[in-house]
Structures are given as structure tokens and as C-alpha cells.
KEKOLBA-518254 format. One record per residue (C-alpha): residue in three letters; x, y, z. Coordinates in steps of 0.1 Angstrom, whole numbers, plus 5000, padded with zeros to 4 digits. Example, Ala and Ser with C-alpha at 12.3 -4.5 7.8 and 13.67 -1.06 7.14 Angstrom:
REM residues 2
Ala512349555078/Ser513749895071/
REM end
This chain:
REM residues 622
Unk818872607354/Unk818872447336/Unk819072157353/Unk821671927333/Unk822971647358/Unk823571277359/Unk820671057361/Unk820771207335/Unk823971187323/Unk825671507326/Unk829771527334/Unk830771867345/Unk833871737365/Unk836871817346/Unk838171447347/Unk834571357337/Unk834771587306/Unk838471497297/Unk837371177288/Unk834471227268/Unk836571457248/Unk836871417207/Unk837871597180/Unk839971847204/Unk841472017167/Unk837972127158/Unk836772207199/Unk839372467207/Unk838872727187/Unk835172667190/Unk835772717226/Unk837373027223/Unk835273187196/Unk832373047221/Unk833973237249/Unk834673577228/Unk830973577219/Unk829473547253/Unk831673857265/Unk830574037229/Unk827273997237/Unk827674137278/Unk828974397264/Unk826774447237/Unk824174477262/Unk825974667286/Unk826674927266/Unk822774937250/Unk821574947288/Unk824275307294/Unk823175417263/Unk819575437270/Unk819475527301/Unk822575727311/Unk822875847274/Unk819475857264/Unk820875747231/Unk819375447218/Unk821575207197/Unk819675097172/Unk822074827154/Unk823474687191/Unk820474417194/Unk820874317158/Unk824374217166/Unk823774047198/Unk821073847182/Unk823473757154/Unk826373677181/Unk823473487205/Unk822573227173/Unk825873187168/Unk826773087208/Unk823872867204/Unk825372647180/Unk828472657190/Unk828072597224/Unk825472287215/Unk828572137198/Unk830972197234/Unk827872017252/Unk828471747227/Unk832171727233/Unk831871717270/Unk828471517269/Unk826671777286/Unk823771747265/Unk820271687287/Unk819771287284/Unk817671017308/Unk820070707313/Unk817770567341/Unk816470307314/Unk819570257296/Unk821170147335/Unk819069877335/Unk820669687307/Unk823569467306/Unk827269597305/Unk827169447264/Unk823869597255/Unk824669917267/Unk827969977248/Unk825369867215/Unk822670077224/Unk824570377234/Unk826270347196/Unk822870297182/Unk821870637199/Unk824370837188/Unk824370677151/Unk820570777155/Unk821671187166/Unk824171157134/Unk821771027109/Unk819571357123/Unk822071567119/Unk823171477085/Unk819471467071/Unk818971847086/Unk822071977070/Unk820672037035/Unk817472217043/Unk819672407066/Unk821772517039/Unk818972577016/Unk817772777044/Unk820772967049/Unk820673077007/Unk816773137014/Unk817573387034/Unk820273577017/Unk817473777005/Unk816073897035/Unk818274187048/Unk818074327085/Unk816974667095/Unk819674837110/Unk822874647092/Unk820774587065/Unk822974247059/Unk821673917046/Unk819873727076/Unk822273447058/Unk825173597081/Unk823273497112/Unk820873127103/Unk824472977090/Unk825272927127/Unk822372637122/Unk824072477092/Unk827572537104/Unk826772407142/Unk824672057128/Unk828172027107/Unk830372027134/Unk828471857156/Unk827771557130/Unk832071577129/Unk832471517166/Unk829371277171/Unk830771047146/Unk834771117157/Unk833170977194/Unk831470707176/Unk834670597157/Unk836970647189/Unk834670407214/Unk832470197195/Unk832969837183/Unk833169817144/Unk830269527150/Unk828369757170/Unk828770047143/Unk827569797114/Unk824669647132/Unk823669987141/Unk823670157112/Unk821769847093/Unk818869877121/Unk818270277112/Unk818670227078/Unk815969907079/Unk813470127101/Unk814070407078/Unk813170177051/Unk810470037067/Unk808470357077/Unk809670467038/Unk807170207022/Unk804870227047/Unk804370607047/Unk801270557019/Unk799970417048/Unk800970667073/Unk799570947057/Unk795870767061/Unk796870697096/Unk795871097106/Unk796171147146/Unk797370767152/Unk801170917136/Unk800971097166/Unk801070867188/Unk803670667166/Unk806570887159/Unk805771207184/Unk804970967215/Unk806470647205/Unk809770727183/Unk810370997213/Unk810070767242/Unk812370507222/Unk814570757217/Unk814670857256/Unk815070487267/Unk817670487250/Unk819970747264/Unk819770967232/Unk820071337245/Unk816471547247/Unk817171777222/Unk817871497194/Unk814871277204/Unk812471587204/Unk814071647164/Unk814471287156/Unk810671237166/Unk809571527143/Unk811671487114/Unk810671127112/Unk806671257120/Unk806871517085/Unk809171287063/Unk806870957067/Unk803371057077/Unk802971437062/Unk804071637029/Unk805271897048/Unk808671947038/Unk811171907061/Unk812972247052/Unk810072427070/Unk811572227104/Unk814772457100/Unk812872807102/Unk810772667135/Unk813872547149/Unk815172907140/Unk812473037156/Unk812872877190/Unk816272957197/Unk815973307185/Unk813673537208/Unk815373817221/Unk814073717251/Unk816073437257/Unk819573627254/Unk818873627294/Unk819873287293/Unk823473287289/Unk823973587312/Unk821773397336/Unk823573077338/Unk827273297332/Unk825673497367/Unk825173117382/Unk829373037374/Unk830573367389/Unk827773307421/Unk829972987428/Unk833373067418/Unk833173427443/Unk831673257473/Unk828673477475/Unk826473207478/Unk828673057504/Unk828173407521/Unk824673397523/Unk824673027539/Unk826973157567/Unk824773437577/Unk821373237577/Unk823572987593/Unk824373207624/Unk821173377626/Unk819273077628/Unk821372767632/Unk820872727670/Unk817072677670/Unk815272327666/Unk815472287631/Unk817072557622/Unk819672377601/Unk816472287578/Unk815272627582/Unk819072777568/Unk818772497540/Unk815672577527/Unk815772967531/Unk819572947514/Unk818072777486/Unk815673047482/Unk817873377484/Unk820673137459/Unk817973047435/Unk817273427429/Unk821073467422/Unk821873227402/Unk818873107382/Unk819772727383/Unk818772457405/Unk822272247401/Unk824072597411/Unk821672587441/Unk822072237455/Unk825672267448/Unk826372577465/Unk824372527498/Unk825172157501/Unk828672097509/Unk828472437535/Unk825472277554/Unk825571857551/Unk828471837577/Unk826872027604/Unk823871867597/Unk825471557600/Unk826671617632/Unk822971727651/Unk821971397639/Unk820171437604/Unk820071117585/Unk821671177546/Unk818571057534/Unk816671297548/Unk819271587544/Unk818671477506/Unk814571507504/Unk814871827519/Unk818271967495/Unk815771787463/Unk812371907472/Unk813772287483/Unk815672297450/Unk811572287435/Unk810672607442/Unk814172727425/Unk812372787392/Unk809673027407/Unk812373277424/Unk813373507398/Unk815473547376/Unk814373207369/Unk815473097333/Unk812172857335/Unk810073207338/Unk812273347309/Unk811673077284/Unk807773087299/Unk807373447293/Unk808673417257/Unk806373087244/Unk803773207262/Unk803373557260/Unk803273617295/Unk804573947315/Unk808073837328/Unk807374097355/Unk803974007365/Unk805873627365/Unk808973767386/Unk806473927410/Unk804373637416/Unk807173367417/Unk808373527450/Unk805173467467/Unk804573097453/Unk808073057464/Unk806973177504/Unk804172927501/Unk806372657493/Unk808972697519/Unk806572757546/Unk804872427538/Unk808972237538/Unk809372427568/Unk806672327590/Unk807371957579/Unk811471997585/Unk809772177620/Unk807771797628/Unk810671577619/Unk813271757639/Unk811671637667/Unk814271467676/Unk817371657669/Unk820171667689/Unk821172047701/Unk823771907723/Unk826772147725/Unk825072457701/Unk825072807711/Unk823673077696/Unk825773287677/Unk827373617693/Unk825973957677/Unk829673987666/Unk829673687642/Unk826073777630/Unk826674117621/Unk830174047608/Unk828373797586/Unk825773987578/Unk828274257563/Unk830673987544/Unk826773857528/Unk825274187527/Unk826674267491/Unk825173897477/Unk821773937497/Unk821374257481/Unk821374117443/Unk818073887442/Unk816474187453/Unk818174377426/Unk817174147394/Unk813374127410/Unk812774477417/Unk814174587385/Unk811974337363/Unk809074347383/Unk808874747385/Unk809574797342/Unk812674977352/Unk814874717331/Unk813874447306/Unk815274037325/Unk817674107293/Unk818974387307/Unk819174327345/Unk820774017339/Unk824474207321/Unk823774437351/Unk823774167378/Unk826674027363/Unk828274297365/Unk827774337395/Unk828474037406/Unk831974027389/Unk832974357406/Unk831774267439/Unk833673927434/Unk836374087424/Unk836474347456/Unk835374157486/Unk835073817476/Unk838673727466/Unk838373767424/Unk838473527400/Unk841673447377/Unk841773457340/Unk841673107333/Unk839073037356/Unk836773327343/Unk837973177306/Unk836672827321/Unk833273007329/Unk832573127295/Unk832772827278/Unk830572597303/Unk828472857302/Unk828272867264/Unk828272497266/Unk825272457289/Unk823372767270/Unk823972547237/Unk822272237256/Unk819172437268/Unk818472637237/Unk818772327212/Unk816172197234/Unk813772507227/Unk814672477191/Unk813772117183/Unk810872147208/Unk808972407194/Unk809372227161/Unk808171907175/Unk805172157189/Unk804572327156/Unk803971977141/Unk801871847168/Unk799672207157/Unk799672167120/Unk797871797125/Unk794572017145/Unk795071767176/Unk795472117195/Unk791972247185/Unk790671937190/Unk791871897226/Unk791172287236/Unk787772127226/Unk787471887249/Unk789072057274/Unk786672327280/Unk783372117278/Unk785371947311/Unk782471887339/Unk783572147370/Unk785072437350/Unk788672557354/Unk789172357387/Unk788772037366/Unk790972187335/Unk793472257368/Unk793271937381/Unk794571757344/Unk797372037344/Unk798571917367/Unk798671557363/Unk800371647332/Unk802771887337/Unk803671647371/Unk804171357346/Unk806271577323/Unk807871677347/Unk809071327355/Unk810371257322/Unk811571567302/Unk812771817326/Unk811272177326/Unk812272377297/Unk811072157269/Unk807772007284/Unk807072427287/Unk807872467250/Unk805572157235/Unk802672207260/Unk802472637270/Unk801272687234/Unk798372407234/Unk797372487272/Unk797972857278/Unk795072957250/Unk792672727271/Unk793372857304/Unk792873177292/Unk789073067275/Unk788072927307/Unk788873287328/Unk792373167346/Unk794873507347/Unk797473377328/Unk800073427356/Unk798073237378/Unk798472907356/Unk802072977345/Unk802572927388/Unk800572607389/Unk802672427358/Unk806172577371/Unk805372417402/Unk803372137391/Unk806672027369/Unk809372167399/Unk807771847419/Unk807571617393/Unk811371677385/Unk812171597418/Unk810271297422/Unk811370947422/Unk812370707404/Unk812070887368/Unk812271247379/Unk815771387370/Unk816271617399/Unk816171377426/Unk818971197412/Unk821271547403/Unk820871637449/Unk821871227454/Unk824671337435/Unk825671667449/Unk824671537484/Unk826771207479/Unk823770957488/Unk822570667472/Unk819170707450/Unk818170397468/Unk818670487500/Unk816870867494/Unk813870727481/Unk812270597507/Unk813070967528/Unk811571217498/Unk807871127501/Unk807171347530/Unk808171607513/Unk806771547480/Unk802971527493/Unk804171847515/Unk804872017480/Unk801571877466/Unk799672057497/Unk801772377487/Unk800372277450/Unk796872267461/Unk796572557478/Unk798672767450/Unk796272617422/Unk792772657442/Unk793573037452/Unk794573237426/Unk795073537449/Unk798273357459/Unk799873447424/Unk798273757415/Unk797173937448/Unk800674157443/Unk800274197406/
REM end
């Protein structure tokens, strides 16, 4: 899901990683404790899920551990993404600077993410002896053994920020740098009498304006969402930043979001088994020998993946390489193969088990069910609406020399993909009918995905399974470091009224809840440009889902207009982040994609329209 990829800056190659790695004393055993965590907490859950229901037993103290274990991961894993620079960041702006100004400016923004991270570690471990006093209710241990995973991960990942700093930075670039924060720090210092008059306009200046510096910049999402609200409390408010820790606490801690990791570990072990693979060659014989039918396996691959794996990078990545050659061959331009890989990747986050759903559930306090339910059907409206366009520009395909597949092959890969097929129904069924929390199903699924791997789809080795846990604890650090400093950036943004005041003008909009559904998605289109989907969820659900809600809109009806609203605006061009992750995977210039994806982005918007003006689309199977 998380979609971390490189337009935004994200090396997952191994040669990629290698050299971006610092401070390799301190990332080993973080790596390995990482690792032993994840697998605590699969089996944690595992064995909570037998006890309850094969038992009947419940386990009282198991989900205090996990969360304890989960926090922990967190951290550490948000100092691996820092090691292998895997860390959610938009380098589109930063490109367009010379060679010169970008080795400055990239020293600037990680001197900026240290300075963060060395002002947050004293309320953080004030926080950690606050809360030595509040003991837990099964252990009934200090809730000081669990919050010091926030002081002890902002310590080691100020070590290895500054270790990278030191290793590739200029000594002149490190003193000019550190003199320009230290002078802006300075100057908002003396001016904050003034600030604190300012009201609403600090707003604009530190949660718009320091963020969006921040992003042009190349400074990793998670740090410009925290750098823009510590700077908001410390210079415009007398809030104290000590209360940032707790909300930061709070955002990575629902006991919702333990699906994540499992999630994105179920995503590793959908690749490294070649079940996805399996699923692409038996669409690929059951419909490649029809006009378009190539599009049609694309797009209807990316849907049965998506409910696999939970990630639109695992997606594109998986269905890709088995389908570009063949679709080469009958004549399909890259550029096009692209727009249809980038724009069928959007309705990714609508087929459960989405981790875009999960974290939506949790801020929003919406029925992950009732969301895994309706993100199915959204889903069929989007791929029917890619379909009929990939249908109208197949025209003129060449079919020369394709046959349809015997009933041999199609049943022999029907059995080899019967086993994968069989999981997104699985996870949905499970959610959507209360038999199993998304928690829950998702140590199942791995489970079962791991023992099917391991039977019919070749295994997986040691190392490589070792490998799995840490990117996965790596890439669970990146996203839930995002939720963390977002929901503190959104907690700010509350405390100043602006949300009152906008739920205000928002309901007295002329035309009712089609007009309030015409702004959402404007805005959740442009956020979806710029910040990717998980933390544009986390600083607008809480301001916008309350207003939905006032004006009569069913609450999983909305949460299917802004998923998709923000799906499209990810994958469009030239700021949205997705589009440049599928010219990646697919090999194509951005440049040269461009030009093809518009088709298919005003084919989404039609899919949009229809999803957001009938909301018997999302909730008719409620």
C-alpha cells in the first residue's frame, strides 16, 4: 500500500539500498529485533484468533503485548526506512534544480529532519516518565515499557540521519545549512509575539507554507507533516510541545492498524510465491485471445492482486512484467500499456483488504466491513468504465497469430491459481460477514498464504522470508510515522477552531450535499496529487467526515468518493506520485506516458461521477 516509490524517492532494489546504507553497527540488530517482532506479533495474533474461536478461551493479556511489540516495530522499522531511504518523499521539485543545489538542498532537508528529531526527544522522554504511572490492565506494567519505543526510535534515527549527513555532505553544505535553520528558527523566535496575534493566518504560514517548503524540498512526508506542527505550537501557540508526543502516540497506536504490517508482510509473500503470477496466467488464458483482452487480463489481475496483497506497488509489480511483453507484441504502445497499469492500480485501495480502508476505518470511525463490502462494488464500477475505454482503443490491435487457449491449459491454470483466487474472497468474506476482525483475517491469510507457498508454489528460503520481515517492518515504519505526525498536524489544525469554522461554511453551501460532494472532491483530488493517500486521510477524515454526516451522506458512501477521489489524483500527472511508481515498474519514460494517461483519467472521473451522485453504488449491498 502503501505506495512508497520513486518520484518519490523510494529504493527498494537491493543495490539501491546498499548505498544508502549508514550506521550498519546500529541497523543490524535493529533489523533483527524488527524481524523477531513482526513474527511475535503473527503469532500473537494467531494464537488469540485459536483461542477464541477453537478454544473459546479468550486471552486477555495477548493484545496488550502485541500492542506493546506493534509500537515498538513502528519505531524501529521507521529507523530501517531511514537507513534504506524508504521513507515516503516528493523529489519532483527537488529534480528540477541544478546538480550543485541539490546536493545543498538535500543536506538542508535532512539537517531540517535532525533538528526535528532532536527537539522531540525531550518531551518524548518526559513522556515516557509521564507515563510510568499509568499501568495496563492485564500486565498491569508501566505504559513507560511500551511509549519508549517513541524516544528510543527519534534517538536512533537522529544517529543515522546525522551518520548519512556526515558520510555525504560537504562540510560547506553542513555549515551553511545548519546557519539557515538556526536563522529561521531565530527569526520566527522574535517574531512569535507577533504570531500569536496572527490567529488563523499561522495556518497558512507554518501548516501550509513550512509544509509545502518542506515537500519541495525532498524532506520525507512524515518529517514535513511534524516539522510543520512543531514549528506551528512552538512559535504561534502556548501549547506545549510535549502534548505533540501523546497525539503522535495516539496515531500510530489503534489496534486497528496492527493489520498493517500483516497486510504489507501478506503483499512480500504474494510476490515471492508466485501466486499473483498464478492468477495473471489464468485470466491470461481465459481471456487473452479476444480484442482487448490483454487490457481486460491487466485490469481484472490488478483487481483479484489488489485484494491479496493490499498495496498498489505489489500490484503494478506483480502483473507488469507477466503481461508488458505479450502486450508488446499485439501492438500496444508502452505508453499506453502504462495509463492502463497506473490508472487500474487506482481502484487498488477500494478492494479489500485495503490498508487505505484500514487506516480509514480507524480515523474515521467507519465499519471496516461495511467499507470491505462496498469497496468491491466501487471497484466493478471502476474497471468496467477502464474496460470499455481499453475495449475503444484496441481497435486496432493486432490478433495476428493468437489462438484461444485449449480447455487443457485453462483448467490446468485454473487449478495451479485456484488456491490464490481463493484468498481475496477469503479476507472479504470474513471482514465483511463479522466472522473475523481485518486484524484477525489478515495472520489468517498469511498463514495461509505461507502454507500454500510453501506446498504448491515452490516455498520460500530462510533468508528470503528473513528479507521479508524487515522490508516489511521497514515500509510499516514509513506508513505509520506518517499517521503519527499527521494526526498531530490534524489535532493542531483542530485546537485553532478553523474546523468548526469551515464545517460552518460548508453546510450553508448552496445545492446541499451534491455541492459539499463536488468540493470533496476537488480536494481530496488535489491531495491526492501531492501527499499520497494515507496522510491526506488522517488530516482531512476528521474535519470532513462530521460534515458529511450533518448534511445526511451514509458515511460509507463518502469514505468511497474520497478513496477514489484521491486513487485518481495519485495517479495523475505531473505531481501525482503513482504515475511516476507504474513509469517505473513498466520501464517508460514519465515524459513519454503523459501524453497516453488522460483517457483514462477522465474515464476514472466518469466512474467518480457516477460513484459520488448514486449512493446506492456504495451502500445498495450493505
Amino acid at each position: 500500500m502503501a505506495a512508497i516509490g520513486d518520484a518519490i524517492s523510494v529504493s527498494s532494489s537491493e543495490e539501491a539500498a546498499a548505498q544508502g546504507r549508514v550506521g550498519s553497527l546500529l541497523i543490524r540488530p535493529i533489523e533483527v529485533v524488527s524481524a523477531l517482532l513482526l513474527s511475535l506479533i503473527v503469532v500473537l495474533l494467531l494464537g488469540g484468533v485459536a483461542s477464541r474461536y477453537i478454544f473459546s478461551i479468550p486471552v486477555i493479556w495477548i493484545d496488550e503485548v502485541a500492542s506493546i511489540s506493534f509500537l515498538w516495530l513502528a519505531m524501529l522499522g521507521s529507523a530501517i526506512a531511514i537507513d534504506r531511504n524508504e521513507h515516503l518523499r516528493l523529489t519532483l521539485f527537488l529534480g528540477m534544480f541544478p546538480e550543485k543545489a541539490q546536493g545543498f538542498i538535500q543536506t538542508l532537508a535532512s539537517l531540517g529532519m535532525a533538528t526535528f528529531l532532536l527537539v522531540m526527544l525531550q518531551p518524548a522522554i518526559e513522556y515516557v516518565m509521564e507515563e510510568w504511572y499509568v499501568t495496563s490492565a492485564a500486565l498491569n506494567i508501566p505504559n513507560s515499557f511500551r511509549v519508549s519505543a517513541i524516544a528510543f526510535g527519534f534517538f536512533t534515527m537522529l544517529l543515522l540521519v546525522l551518520s548519512y549527513v556526515v558520510r555525504t555532505s560537504r562540510m560547506r553544505d553542513i555549515l551553511v545549512a545548519s546557519l539557515l535553520i538556526a536563522a529561521v528558527a531565530g527569526a520566527f523566535w522574535l517574531l512569535s509575539p507577533t504570531l500569536l496575534r496572527l490567529g488563523h493566518i499561522n495556518i497558512l504560514i507554518f501548516l501550509v507554507g513550512v509544509v509545502a517548503v518542506c515537500l519541495a524540498m525532498g524532506v520525507p512526508i512524515a518529517f514535513c507533516f511534524g516539522i510543520g506542527t512543531l514549528a506551528f505550537l512552538a512559535f504561534s501557540t502556548r501549547v506545549p510541545i510535549f502534548v505533540m508526543i501523546g497525539r503522535i502516540d495516539e496515531g500510530m497506536s489503534s489496534i486497528i492498524l496492527l493489520s498493517v504490517p500483516i497486510f504489507v508482510l501478506l503483499g512480500c509473500v504474494l510476490d515471492a510465491t508466485g501466486m499473483g503470477k498464478a492468477i495473471v496466467d489464468f485470466l491470461a488464458s481465459l481471456l487473452g485471445h479476444v480484442r482487448a483482452g490483454m487490457s481486460y487480463v491487466l485490469l481484472g489481475s490488478l483487481f483479484l492482486v489488489s485484494g491479496i496483497s493490499g498495496s498498489k506497488v505489489s500490484d503494478m509489480a506483480t502483473v507488469a512484467p507477466a503481461l508488458f511483453p505479450e502486450m508488446k507484441r499485439r501492438g500496444h504502445r508502452p505508453r499506453e500499456m502504462i495509463a492502463l497499469l497506473a490508472t487500474g492500480a487506482a481502484m487498488a485501495d477500494t478492494v479489500p483488504p485495503s490498508i487505505v480502508l484500514i487506516v480509514l476505518g480507524s480515523v474515521a470511525g467507519v465499519s471496516i466491513a461495511g467499507l470491505f463490502t462496498s469497496g468491491f462494488v466501487v471497484a466493478m464500477v471502476l474497471l468496467l468504465v477502464l474496460a470499455i475505454l481499453a475495449r475503444w482503443k484496441a481497435a486496432r490491435e493486432s490478433l495476428a497469430g493468437v489462438r484461444r487457449a485449449p480447455l487443457s491449459t485453462i483448467g490446468r491454470t485454473m487449478l495451479i491459481a485456484a488456491p490464490a483466487l481463493v484468498l481475496p474472497f477469503l479476507i472479504r468474506s470474513a471482514v465483511g460477514g463479522g466472522i473475523a476482525t481485518a486484524t484477525e483475517v489478515s495472520t489468517i491469510a498469511v498463514l495461509y498464504a505461507l502454507l500454500v507457498g510453501i506446498f504448491l508454489y515452490g516455498g520460500i528460503g530462510w533468508r528470503k522470508f528473513y528479507g521479508m520481515l524487515v522490508e516489511t517492518a521497514a515500509l510499516s515504519g514509513a506508513i505509520l510515522l506518517i499517521l503519527g505526525t499527521a494526526l498531530a498536524m490534524a489535532w493542531a489544525l483542530t485546537q485553532t477552531g478553523f474546523a468548526q469554522q469551515l464545517a460552518a461554511v460548508m453546510t450553508t453551501l448552496p445545492g446541499g450535499w451534491m455541492s459539499f460532494m463536488a468540493v470533496t472532491v476537488v480536494v481530496f483530488l488535489i491531495l491526492g496529487c501531492v501527499l499520497e493517500g494515507l496522510p491526506a486521510i488522517v488530516l482531512m477524515a476528521p474535519l470532513m467526515f462530521p460534515i458529511a454526516k450533518n448534511l445526511g451522506i451514509n458515511d460509507v458512501h463518502y469514505a468511497m468518493v474520497v478513496v477514489t477521489a484521491m486513487n485518481i489524483g495519485l495517479m495523475t500527472p505531473p505531481i501525482g506520485i503513482g504515475f511516476y511508481i507504474a513509469c517505473k515498474i513498466g520501464g517508460v519514460s514519465p515524459d513519454e506516458a503523459m501524453g497516453a494517461i488522460w483517457p483514462y483519467i477522465v474515464a476514472l472521473l466518469v466512474g467518480l461521477v457516477l460513484i459520488a451522485s448514486i449512493p446506492a453504488i456504495s451502500t445498495a449491498f450493505l
